[in-house]
N, CA, C and O atoms as a GROMACS GRO file, in nm:
protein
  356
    1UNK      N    1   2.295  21.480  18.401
    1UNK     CA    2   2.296  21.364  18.487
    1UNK      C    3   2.298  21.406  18.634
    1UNK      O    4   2.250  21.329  18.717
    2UNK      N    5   2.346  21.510  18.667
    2UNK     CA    6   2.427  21.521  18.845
    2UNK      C    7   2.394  21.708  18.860
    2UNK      O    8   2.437  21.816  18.817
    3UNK      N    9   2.308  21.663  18.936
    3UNK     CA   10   2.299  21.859  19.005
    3UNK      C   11   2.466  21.924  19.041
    3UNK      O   12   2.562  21.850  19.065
    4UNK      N   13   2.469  22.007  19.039
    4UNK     CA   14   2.599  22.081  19.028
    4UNK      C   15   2.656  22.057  19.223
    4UNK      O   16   2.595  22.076  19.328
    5UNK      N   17   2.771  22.018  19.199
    5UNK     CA   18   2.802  22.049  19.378
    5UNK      C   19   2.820  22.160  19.431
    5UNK      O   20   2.900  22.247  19.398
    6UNK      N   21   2.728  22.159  19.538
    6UNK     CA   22   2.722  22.294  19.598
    6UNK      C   23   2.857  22.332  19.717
    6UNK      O   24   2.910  22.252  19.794
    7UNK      N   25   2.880  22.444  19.703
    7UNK     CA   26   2.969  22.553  19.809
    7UNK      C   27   2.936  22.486  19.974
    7UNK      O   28   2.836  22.535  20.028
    8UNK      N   29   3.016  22.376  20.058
    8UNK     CA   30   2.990  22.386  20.152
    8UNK      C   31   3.082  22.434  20.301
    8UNK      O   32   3.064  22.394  20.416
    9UNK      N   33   3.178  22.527  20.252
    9UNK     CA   34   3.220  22.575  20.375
    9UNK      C   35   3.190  22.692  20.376
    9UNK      O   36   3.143  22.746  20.276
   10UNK      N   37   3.217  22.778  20.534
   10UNK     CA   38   3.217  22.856  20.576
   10UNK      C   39   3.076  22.931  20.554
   10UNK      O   40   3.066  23.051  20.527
   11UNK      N   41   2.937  22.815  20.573
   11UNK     CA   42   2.856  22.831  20.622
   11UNK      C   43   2.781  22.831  20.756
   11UNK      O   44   2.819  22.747  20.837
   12UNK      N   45   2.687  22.907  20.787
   12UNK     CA   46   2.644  22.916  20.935
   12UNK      C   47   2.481  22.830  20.960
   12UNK      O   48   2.402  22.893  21.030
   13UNK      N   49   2.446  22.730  20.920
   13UNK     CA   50   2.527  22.647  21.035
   13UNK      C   51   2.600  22.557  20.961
   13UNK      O   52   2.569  22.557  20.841
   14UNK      N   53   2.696  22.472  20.996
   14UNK     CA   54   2.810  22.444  20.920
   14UNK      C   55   2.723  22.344  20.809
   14UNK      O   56   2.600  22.345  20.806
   15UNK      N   57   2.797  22.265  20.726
   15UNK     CA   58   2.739  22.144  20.658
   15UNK      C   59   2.692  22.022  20.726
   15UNK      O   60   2.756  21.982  20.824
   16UNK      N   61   2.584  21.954  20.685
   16UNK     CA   62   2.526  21.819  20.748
   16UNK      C   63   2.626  21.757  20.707
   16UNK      O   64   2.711  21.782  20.621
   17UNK      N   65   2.603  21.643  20.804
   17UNK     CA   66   2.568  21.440  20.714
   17UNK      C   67   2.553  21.456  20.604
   17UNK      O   68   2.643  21.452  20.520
   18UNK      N   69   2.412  21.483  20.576
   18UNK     CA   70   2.364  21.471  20.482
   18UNK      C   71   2.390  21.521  20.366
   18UNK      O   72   2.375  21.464  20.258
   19UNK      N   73   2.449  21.682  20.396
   19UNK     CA   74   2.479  21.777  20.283
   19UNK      C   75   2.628  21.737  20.220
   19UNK      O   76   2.672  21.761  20.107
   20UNK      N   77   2.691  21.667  20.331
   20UNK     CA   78   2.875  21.612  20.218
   20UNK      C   79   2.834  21.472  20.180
   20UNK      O   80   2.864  21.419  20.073
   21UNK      N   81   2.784  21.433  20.248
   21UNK     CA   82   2.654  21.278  20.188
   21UNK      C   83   2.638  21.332  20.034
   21UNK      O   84   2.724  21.289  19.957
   22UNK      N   85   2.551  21.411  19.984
   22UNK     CA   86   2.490  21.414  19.883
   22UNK      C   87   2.576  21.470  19.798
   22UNK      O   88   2.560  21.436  19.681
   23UNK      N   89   2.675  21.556  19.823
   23UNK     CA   90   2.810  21.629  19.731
   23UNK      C   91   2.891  21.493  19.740
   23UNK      O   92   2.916  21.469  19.622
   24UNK      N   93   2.931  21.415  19.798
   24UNK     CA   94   3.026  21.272  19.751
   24UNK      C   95   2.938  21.206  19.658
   24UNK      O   96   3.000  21.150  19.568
   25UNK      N   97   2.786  21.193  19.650
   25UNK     CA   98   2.744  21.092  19.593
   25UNK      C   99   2.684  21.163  19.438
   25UNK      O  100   2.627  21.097  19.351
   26UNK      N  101   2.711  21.295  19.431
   26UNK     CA  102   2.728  21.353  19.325
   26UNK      C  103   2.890  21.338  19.243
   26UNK      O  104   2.914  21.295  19.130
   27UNK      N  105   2.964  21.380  19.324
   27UNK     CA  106   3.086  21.349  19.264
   27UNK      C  107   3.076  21.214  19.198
   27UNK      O  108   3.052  21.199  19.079
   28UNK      N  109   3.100  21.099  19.298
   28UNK     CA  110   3.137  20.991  19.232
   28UNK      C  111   3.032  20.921  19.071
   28UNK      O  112   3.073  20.852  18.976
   29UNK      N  113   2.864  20.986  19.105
   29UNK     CA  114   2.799  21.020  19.004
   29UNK      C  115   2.889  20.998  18.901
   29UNK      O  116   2.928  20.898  18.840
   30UNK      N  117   2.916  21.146  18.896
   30UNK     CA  118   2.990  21.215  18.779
   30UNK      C  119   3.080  21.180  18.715
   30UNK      O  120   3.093  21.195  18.593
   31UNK      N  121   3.191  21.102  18.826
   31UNK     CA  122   3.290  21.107  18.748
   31UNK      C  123   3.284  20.908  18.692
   31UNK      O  124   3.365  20.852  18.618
   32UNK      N  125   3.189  20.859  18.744
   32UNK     CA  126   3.157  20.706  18.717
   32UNK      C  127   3.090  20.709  18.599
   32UNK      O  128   3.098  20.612  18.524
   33UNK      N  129   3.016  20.818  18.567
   33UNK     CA  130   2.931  20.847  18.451
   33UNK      C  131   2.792  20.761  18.447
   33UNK      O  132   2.733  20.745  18.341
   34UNK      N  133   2.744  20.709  18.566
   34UNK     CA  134   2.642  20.648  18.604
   34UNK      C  135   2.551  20.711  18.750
   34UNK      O  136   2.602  20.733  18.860
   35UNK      N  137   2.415  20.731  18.714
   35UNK     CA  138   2.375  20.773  18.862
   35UNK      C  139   2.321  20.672  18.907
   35UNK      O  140   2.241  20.699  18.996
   36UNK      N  141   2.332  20.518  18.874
   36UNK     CA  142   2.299  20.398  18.965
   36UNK      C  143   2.394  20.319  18.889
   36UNK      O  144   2.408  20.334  18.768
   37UNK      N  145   2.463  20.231  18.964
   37UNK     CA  146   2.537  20.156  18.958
   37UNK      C  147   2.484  19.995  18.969
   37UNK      O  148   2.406  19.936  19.044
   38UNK      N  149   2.553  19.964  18.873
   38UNK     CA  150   2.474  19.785  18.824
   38UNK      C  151   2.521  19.706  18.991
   38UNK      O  152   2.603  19.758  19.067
   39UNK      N  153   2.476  19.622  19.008
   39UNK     CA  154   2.468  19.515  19.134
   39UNK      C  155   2.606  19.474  19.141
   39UNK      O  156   2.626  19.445  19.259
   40UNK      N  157   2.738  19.451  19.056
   40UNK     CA  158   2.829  19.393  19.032
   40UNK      C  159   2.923  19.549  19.072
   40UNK      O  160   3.025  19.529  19.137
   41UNK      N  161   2.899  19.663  19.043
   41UNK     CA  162   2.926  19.783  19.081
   41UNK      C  163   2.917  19.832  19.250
   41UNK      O  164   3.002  19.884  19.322
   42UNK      N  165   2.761  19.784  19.279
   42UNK     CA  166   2.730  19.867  19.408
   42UNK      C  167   2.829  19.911  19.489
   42UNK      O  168   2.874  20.025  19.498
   43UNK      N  169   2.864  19.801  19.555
   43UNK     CA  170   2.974  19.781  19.668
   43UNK      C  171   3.092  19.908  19.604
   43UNK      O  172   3.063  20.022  19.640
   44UNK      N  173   3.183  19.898  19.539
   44UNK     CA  174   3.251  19.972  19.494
   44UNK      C  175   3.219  20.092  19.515
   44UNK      O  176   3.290  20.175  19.572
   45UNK      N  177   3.074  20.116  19.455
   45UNK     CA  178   2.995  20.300  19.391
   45UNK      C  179   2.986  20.276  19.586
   45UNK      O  180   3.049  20.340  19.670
   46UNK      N  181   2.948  20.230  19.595
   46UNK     CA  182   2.897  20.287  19.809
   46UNK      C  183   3.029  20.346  19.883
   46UNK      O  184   3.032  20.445  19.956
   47UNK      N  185   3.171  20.238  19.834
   47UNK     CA  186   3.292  20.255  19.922
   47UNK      C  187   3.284  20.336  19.872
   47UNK      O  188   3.213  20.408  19.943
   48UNK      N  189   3.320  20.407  19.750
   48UNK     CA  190   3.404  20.562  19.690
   48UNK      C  191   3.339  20.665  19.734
   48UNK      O  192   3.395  20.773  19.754
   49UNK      N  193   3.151  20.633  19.766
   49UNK     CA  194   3.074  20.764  19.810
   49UNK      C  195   3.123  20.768  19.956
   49UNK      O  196   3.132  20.883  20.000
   50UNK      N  197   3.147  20.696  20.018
   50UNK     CA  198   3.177  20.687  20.214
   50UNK      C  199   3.370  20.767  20.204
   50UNK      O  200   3.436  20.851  20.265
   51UNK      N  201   3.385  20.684  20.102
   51UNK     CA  202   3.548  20.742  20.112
   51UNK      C  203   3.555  20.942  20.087
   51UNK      O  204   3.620  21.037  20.131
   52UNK      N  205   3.459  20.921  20.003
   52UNK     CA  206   3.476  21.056  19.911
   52UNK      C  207   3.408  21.168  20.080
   52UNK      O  208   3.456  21.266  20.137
   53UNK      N  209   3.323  21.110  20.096
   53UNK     CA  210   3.244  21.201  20.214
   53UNK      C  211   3.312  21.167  20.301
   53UNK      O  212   3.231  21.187  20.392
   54UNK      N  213   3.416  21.124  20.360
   54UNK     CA  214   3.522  21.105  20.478
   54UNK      C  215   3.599  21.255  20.406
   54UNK      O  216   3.607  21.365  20.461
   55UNK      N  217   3.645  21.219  20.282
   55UNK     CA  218   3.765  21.352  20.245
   55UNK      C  219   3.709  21.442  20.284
   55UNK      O  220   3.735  21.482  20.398
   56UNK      N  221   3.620  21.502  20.214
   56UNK     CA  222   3.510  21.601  20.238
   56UNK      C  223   3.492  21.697  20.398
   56UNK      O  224   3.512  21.809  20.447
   57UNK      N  225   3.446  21.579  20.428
   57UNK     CA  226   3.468  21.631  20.609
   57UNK      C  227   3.540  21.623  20.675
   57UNK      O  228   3.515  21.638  20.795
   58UNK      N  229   3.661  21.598  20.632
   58UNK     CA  230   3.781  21.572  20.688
   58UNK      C  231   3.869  21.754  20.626
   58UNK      O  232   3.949  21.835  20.674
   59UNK      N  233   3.802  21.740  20.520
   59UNK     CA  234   3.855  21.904  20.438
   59UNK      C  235   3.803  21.997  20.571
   59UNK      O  236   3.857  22.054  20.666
   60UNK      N  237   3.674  21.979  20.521
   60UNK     CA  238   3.627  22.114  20.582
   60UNK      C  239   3.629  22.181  20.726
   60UNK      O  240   3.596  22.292  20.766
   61UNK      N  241   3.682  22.065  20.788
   61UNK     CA  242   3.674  21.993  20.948
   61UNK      C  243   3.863  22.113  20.958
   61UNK      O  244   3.915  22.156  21.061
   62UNK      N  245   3.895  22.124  20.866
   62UNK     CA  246   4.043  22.167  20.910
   62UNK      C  247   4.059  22.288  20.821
   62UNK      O  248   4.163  22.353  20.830
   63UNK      N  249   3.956  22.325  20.726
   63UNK     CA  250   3.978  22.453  20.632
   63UNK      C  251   3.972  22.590  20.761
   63UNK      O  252   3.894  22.577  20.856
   64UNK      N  253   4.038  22.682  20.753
   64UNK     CA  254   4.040  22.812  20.832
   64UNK      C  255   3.967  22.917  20.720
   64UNK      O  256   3.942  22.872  20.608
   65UNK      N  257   3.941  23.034  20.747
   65UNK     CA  258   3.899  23.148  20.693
   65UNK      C  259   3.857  23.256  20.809
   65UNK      O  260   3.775  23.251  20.900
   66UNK      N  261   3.949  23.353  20.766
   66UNK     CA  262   3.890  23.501  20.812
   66UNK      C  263   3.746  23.566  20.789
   66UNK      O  264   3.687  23.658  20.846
   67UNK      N  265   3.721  23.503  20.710
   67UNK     CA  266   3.548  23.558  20.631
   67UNK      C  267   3.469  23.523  20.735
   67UNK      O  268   3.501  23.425  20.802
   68UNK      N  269   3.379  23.580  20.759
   68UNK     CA  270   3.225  23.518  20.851
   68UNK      C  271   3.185  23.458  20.758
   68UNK      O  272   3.206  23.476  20.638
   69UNK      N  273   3.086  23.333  20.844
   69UNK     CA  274   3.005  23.291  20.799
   69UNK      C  275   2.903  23.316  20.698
   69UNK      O  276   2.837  23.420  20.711
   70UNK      N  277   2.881  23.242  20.602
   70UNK     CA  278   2.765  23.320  20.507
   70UNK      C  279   2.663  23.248  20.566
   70UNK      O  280   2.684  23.163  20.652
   71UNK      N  281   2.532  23.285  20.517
   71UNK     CA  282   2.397  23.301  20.581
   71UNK      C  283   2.347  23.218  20.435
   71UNK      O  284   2.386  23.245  20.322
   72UNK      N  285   2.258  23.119  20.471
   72UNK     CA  286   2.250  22.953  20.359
   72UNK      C  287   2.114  23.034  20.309
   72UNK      O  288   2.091  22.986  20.198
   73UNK      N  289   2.008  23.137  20.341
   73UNK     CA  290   1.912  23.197  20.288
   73UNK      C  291   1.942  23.263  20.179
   73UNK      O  292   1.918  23.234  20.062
   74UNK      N  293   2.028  23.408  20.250
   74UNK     CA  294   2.072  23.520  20.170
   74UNK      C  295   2.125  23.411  20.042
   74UNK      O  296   2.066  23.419  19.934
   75UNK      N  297   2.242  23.306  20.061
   75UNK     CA  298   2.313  23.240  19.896
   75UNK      C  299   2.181  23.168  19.819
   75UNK      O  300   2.147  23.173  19.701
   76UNK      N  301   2.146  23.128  19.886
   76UNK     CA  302   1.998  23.080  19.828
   76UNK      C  303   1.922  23.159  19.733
   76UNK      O  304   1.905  23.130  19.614
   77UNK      N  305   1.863  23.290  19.812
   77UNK     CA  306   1.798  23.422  19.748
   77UNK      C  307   1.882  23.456  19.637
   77UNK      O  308   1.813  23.490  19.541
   78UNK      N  309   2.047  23.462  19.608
   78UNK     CA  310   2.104  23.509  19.491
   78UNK      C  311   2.142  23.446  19.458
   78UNK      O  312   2.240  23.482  19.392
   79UNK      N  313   2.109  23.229  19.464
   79UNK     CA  314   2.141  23.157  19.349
   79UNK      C  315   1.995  23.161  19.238
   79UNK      O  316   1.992  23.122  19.121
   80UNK      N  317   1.856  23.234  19.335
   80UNK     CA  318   1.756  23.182  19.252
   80UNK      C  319   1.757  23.336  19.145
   80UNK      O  320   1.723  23.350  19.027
   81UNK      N  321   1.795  23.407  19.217
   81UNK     CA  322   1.781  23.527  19.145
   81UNK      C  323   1.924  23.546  19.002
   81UNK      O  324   1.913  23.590  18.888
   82UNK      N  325   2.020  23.502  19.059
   82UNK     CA  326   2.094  23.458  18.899
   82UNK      C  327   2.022  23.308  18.806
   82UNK      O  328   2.001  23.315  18.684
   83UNK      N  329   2.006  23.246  18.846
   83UNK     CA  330   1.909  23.122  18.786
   83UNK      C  331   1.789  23.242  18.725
   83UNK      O  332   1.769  23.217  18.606
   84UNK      N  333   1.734  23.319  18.755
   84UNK     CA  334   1.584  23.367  18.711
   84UNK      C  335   1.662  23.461  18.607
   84UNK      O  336   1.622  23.472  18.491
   85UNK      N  337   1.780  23.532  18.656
   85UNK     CA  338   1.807  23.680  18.512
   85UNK      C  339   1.860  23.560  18.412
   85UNK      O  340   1.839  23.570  18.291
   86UNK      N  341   1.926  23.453  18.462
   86UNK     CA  342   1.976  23.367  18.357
   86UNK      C  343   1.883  23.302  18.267
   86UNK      O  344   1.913  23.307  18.147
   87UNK      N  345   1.762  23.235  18.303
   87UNK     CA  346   1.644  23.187  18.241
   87UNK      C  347   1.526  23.260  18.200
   87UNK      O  348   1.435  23.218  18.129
   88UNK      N  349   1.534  23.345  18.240
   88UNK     CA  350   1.486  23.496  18.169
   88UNK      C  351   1.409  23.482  18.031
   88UNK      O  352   1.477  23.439  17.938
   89UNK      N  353   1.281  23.511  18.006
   89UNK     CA  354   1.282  23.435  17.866
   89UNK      C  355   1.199  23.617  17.794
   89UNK      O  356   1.171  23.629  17.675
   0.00000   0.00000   0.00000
């Protein structure tokens, strides 16, 4: 049903709008067990995605780490390359 939520701190350049946008509206997905919500739902499924992406950036907005930044290519290059030894046929 719901693409997996992706890793978004302590990337360079940090996370969008868009990118804790689409990780809230996966979550609530998931845990609603619906990826569209009936008309009598909407309102509800919209507040929990706005609420959920307030937490979100409100997390990451105050998370610290000693680590540098990771580089959104390089994780990219070794999510496709475990996805490829994994699907491997």
């Amino acid at each position: 049903m719901c693409r997996n939520i992706r890793q978004l701190h302590n990337f360079a350049p940090p996370a969008t709008p868009e990118e804790v946008h689409d990780a809230a509206l996966q979550y609530v997905r998931k845990i609603s067990g619906s990826t569209k919500p009936s008309q009598a739902n909407a309102a509800a499924f919209e507040r929990a995605v706005e609420a959920v992406a307030a937490a979100t950036r409100q997390l990451l907005d105050e998370l610290i780490t000693a680590a540098p930044p990771k580089n959104r290519e390089e994780e990219a290059a070794k999510a496709r390359a475990r996805a490829a030894a994994r699907y491997a046929a």
